[in-house]
C-alpha positions as a Markdown table, in Angstrom:
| # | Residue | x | y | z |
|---|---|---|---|---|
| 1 | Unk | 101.5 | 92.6 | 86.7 |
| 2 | Unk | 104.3 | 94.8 | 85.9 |
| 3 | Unk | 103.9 | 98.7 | 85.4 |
| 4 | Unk | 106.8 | 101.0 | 84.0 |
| 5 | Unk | 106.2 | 105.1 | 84.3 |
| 6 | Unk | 108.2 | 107.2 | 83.0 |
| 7 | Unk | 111.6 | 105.6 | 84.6 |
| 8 | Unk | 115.1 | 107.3 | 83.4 |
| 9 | Unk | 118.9 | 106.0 | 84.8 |
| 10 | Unk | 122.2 | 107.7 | 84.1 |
| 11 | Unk | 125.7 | 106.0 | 84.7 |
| 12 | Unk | 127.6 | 109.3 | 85.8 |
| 13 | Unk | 126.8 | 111.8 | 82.9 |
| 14 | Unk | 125.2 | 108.7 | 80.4 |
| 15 | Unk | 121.8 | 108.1 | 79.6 |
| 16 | Unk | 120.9 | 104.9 | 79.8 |
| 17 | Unk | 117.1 | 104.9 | 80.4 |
| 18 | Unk | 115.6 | 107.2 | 78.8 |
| 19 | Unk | 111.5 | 108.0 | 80.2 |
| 20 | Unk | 110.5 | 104.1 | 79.8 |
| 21 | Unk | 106.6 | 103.7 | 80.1 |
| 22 | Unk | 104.9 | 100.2 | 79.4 |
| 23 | Unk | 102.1 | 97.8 | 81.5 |
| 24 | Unk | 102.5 | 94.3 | 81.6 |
| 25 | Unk | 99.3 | 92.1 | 81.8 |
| 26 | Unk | 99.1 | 89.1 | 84.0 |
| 27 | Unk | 100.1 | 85.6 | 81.4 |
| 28 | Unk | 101.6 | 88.3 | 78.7 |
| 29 | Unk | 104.9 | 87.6 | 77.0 |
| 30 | Unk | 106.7 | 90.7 | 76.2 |
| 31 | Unk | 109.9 | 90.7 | 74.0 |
| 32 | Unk | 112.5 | 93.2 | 74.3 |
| 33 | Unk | 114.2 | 93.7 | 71.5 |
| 34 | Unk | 116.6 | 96.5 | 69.7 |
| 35 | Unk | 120.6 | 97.0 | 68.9 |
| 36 | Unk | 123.3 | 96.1 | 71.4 |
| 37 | Unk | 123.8 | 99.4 | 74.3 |
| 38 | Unk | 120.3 | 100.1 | 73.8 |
| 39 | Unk | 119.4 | 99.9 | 77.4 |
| 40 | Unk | 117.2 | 96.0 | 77.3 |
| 41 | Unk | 119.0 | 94.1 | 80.2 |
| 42 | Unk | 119.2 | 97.5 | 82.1 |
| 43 | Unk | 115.1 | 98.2 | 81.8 |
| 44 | Unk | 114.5 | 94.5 | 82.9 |
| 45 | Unk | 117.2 | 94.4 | 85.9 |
| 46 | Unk | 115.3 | 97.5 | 86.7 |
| 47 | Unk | 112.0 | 96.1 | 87.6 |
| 48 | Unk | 113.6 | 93.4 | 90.5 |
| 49 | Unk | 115.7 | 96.5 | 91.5 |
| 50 | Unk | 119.2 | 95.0 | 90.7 |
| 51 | Unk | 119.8 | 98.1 | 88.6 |
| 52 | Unk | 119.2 | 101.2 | 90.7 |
| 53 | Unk | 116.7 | 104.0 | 88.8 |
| 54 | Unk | 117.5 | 107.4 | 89.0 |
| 55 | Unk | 113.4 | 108.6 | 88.0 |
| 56 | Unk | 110.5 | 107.3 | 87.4 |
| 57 | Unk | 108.1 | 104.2 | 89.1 |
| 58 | Unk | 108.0 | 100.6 | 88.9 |
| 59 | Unk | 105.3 | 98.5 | 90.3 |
| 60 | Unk | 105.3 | 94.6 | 89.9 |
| 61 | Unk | 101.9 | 93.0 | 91.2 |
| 62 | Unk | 101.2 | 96.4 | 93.2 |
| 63 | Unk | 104.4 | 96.5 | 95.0 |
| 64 | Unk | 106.2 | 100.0 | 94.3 |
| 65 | Unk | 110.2 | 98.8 | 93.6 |
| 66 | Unk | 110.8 | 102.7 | 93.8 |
| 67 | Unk | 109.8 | 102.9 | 97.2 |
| 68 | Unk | 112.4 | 103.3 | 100.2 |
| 69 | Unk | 110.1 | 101.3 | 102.4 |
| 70 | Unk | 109.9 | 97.9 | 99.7 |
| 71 | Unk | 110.9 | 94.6 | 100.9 |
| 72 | Unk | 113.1 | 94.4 | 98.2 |
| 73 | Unk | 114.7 | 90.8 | 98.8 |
| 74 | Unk | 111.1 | 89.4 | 99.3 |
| 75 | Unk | 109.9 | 91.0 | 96.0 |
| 76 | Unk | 113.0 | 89.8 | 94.6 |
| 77 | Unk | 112.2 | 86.3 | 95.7 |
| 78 | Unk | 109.0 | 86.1 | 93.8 |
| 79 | Unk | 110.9 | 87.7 | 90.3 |
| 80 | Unk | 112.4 | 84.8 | 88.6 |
| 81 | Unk | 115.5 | 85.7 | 86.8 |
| 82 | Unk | 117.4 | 84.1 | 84.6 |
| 83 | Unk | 121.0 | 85.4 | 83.4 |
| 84 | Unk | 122.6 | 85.3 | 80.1 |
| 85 | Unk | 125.4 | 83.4 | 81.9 |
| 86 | Unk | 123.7 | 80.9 | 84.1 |
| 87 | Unk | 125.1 | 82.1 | 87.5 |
| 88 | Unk | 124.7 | 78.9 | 89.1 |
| 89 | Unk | 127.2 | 77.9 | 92.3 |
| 90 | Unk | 129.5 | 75.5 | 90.7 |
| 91 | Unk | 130.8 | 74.1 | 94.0 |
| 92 | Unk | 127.2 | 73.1 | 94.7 |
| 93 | Unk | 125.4 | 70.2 | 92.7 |
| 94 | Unk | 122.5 | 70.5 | 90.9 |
| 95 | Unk | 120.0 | 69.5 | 93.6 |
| 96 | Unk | 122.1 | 71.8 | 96.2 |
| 97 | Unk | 121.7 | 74.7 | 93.3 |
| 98 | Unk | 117.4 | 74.2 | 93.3 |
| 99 | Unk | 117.4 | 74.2 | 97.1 |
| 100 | Unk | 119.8 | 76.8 | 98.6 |
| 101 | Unk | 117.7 | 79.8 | 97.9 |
| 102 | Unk | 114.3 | 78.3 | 99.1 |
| 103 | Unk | 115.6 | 77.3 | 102.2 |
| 104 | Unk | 117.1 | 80.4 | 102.7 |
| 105 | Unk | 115.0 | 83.0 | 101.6 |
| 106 | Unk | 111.8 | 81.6 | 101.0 |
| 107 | Unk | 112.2 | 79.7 | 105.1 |
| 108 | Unk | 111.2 | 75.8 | 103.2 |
| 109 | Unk | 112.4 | 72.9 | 104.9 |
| 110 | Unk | 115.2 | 71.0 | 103.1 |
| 111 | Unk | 112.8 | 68.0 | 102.1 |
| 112 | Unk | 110.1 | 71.0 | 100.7 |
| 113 | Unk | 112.6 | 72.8 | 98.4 |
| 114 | Unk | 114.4 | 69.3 | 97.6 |
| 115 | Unk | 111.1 | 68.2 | 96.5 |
| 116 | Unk | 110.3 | 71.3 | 94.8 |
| 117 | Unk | 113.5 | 71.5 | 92.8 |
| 118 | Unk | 113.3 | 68.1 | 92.0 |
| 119 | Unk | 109.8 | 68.9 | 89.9 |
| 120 | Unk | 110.6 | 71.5 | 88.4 |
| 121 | Unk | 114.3 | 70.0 | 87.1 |
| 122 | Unk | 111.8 | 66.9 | 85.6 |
| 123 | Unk | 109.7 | 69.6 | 84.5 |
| 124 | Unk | 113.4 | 71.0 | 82.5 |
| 125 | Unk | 113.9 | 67.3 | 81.5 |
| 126 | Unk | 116.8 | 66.8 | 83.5 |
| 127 | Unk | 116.2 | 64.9 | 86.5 |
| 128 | Unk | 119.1 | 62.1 | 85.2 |
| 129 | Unk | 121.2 | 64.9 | 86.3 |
| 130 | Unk | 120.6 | 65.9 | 89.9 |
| 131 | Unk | 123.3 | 65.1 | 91.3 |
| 132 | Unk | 126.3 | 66.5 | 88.7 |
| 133 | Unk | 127.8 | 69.7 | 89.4 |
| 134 | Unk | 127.3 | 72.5 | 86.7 |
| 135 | Unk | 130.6 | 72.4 | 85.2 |
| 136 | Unk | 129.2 | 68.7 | 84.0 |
| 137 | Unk | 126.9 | 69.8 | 82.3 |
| 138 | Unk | 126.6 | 71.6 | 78.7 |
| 139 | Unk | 125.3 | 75.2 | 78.4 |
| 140 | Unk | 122.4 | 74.4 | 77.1 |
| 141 | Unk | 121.8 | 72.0 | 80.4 |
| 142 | Unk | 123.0 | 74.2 | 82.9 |
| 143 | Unk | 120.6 | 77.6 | 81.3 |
| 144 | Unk | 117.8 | 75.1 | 82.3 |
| 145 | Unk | 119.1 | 74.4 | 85.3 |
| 146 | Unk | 118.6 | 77.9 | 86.3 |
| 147 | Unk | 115.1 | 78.1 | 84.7 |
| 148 | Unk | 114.6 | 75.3 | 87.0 |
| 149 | Unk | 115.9 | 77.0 | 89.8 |
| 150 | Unk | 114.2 | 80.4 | 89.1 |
| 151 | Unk | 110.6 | 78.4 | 88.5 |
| 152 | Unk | 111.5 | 76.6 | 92.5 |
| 153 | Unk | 110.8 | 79.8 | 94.1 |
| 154 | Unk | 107.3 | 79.6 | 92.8 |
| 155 | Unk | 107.7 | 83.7 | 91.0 |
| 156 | Unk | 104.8 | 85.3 | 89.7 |
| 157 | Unk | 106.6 | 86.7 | 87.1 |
| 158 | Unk | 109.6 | 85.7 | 85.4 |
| 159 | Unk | 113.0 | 88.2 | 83.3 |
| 160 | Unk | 114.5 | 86.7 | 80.7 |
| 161 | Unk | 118.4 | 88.7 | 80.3 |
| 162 | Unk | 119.5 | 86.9 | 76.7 |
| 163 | Unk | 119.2 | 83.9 | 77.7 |
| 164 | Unk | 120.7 | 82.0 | 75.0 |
| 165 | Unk | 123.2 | 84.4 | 73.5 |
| 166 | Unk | 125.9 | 82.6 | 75.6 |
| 167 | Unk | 124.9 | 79.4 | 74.3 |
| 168 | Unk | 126.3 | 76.8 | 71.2 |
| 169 | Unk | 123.9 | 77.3 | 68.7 |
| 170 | Unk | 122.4 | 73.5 | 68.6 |
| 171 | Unk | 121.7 | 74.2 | 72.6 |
| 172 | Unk | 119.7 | 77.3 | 71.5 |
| 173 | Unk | 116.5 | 74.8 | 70.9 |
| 174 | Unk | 116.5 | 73.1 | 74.2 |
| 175 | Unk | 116.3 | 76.2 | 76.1 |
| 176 | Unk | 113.7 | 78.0 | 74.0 |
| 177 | Unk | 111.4 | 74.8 | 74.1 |
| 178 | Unk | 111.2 | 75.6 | 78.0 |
| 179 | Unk | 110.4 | 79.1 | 77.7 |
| 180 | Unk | 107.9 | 78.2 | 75.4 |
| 181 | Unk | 106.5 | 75.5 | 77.0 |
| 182 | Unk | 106.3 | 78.3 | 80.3 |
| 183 | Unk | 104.5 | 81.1 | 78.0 |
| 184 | Unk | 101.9 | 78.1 | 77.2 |
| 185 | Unk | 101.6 | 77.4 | 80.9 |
| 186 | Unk | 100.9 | 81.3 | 80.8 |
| 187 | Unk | 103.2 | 82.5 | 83.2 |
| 188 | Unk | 104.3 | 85.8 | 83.1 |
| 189 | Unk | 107.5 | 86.8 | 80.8 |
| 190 | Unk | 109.6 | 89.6 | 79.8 |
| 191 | Unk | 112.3 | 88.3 | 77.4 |
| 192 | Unk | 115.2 | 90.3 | 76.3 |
| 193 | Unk | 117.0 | 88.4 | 73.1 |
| 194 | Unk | 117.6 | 88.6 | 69.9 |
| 195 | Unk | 116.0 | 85.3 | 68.7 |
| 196 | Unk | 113.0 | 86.9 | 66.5 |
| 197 | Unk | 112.0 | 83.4 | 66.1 |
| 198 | Unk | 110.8 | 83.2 | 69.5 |
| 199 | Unk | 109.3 | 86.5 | 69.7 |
| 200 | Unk | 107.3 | 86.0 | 66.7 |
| 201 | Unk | 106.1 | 82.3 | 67.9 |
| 202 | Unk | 105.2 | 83.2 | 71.5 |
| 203 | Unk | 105.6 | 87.2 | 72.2 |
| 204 | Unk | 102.3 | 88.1 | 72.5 |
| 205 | Unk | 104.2 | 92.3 | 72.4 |
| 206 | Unk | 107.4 | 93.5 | 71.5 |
| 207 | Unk | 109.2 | 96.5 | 72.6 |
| 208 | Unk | 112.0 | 97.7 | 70.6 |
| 209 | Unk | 114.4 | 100.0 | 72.2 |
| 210 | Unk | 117.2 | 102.3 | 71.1 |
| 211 | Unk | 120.8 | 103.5 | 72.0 |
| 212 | Unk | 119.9 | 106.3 | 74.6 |
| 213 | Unk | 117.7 | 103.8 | 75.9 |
| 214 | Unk | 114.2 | 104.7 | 74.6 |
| 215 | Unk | 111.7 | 102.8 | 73.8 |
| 216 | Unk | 110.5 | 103.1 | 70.4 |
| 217 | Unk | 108.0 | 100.9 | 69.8 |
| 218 | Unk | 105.8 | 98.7 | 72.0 |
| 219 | Unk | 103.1 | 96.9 | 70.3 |
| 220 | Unk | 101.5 | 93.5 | 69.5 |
| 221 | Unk | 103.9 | 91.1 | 67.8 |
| 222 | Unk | 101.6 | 90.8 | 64.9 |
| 223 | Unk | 102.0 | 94.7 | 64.1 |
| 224 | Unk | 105.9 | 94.8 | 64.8 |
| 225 | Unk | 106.5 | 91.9 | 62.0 |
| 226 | Unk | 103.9 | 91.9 | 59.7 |
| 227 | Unk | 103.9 | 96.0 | 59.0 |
| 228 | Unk | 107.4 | 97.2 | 58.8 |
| 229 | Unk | 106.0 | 100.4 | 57.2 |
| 230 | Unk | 104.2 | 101.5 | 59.9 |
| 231 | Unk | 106.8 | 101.4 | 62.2 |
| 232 | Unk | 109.6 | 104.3 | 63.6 |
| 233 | Unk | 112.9 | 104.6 | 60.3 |
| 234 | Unk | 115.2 | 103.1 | 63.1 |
| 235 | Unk | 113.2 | 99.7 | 64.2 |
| 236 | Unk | 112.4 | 99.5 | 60.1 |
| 237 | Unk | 116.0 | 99.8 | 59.3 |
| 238 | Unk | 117.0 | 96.6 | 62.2 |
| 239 | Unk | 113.8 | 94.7 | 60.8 |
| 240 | Unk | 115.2 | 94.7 | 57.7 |
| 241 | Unk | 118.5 | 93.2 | 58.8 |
| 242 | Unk | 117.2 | 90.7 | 61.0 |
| 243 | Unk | 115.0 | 89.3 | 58.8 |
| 244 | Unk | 117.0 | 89.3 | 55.5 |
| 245 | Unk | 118.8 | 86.5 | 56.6 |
């Protein structure tokens, strides 16, 4: 579904990316993981092209992001993305938030992408609140709000950019339950957070990156918890942080 090769990005004289290479199977949920400034919402902005690449390829379902000739707005439209901080139009209800871009982008008629938004904000559990605006709603709401609104443009894959590391901690929950009920739906996920909870429960891989942006490790999720030994000093050394607690 998605395939990484060898991609590298510099801002100015900074290494950001550094020769990233991974495959992504159709239904797989893929945890990103690794220290702040390590390069993990930069290698997933990558792959809908919102962060420009400086080397390297990037296919998602056979489309080549890298190439000058890509649709890149209509392979943007079938990457869901949702944002650490919601990005939702506040002046717009929530409704008006589901429909705008399939009417726009994806060409639906209002009473297709109403009805569309509509099931997948019951599908979120919040269809008592279709017709607030965002600033009425908590965090917790709203970050489902956009999972709602990514899931309305029908993607065949969806990015996860920390989604709950902007959130109260007893809003955490709500949001995760969603993601996980999407991985058991078997949709197609690459998560970046820090919630090893969740990437122990339903990553089915986990790549850990490091400042420099490299990735060091990229195995199953059973490997990256259960044999700490095996792994690279510096994903050892955060496992052992992370989980102490």
């Amino acid at each position: 579904m998605i395939e990484l090769k060898n991609v590298s990005k510099w801002y100015g004289e900074v290494q950001v990316l550094d020769n990233c290479t991974t495959r992504i199977e159709k239904g797989e949920v893929v945890v990103v993981a690794g220290p702040s400034g390590s390069g993990k919402s930069t290698l997933i902005k990558t792959i809908n092209a919102l962060e420009p690449f400086q080397q390297g390829e990037i296919w998602v379902d056979g489309i080549a992001v890298h190439d000058k000739k890509t649709d890149l707005p209509k392979l943007r439209s079938r990457v869901g993305m949702v944002f650490q901080h919601f990005e939702l139009f506040p002046h717009l209800s929530v409704t008006e938030n589901l429909t705008i871009a399939q009417v726009k982008v994806l060409g639906r008629s209002q009473d297709d992408a109403r009805a569309r938004g509509l099931k997948m904000l019951d599908r979120v559990g919040l269809m008592a609140h279709k017709d607030k605006f965002p600033g009425q709603l908590s965090g917790g709401q709203q970050q489902r709000v956009a999972i709602a609104r990514a899931l309305s443009m029908d993607p065949i894959v969806m990015l996860f950019d920390e989604p709950t590391s902007a959130l109260d901690p007893e809003m955490v929950g709500e949001v995760l339950d969603v993601m996980v009920g999407l991985a058991n739906e078997g949709m197609t996920m690459m998560v970046v957070t820090h919630e090893m909870g969740f990437a122990r429960k339903v990553g089915s891989r986990v790549i850990f990156m490091d400042v420099g942006g490299k990735i060091l490790e990229d195995c199953s999720t059973q490997e990256f918890f259960a044999n700490p030994d095996a792994r690279q000093p510096r994903t050892k050394d955060f496992l052992q942080k992370i989980l102490a607690h």
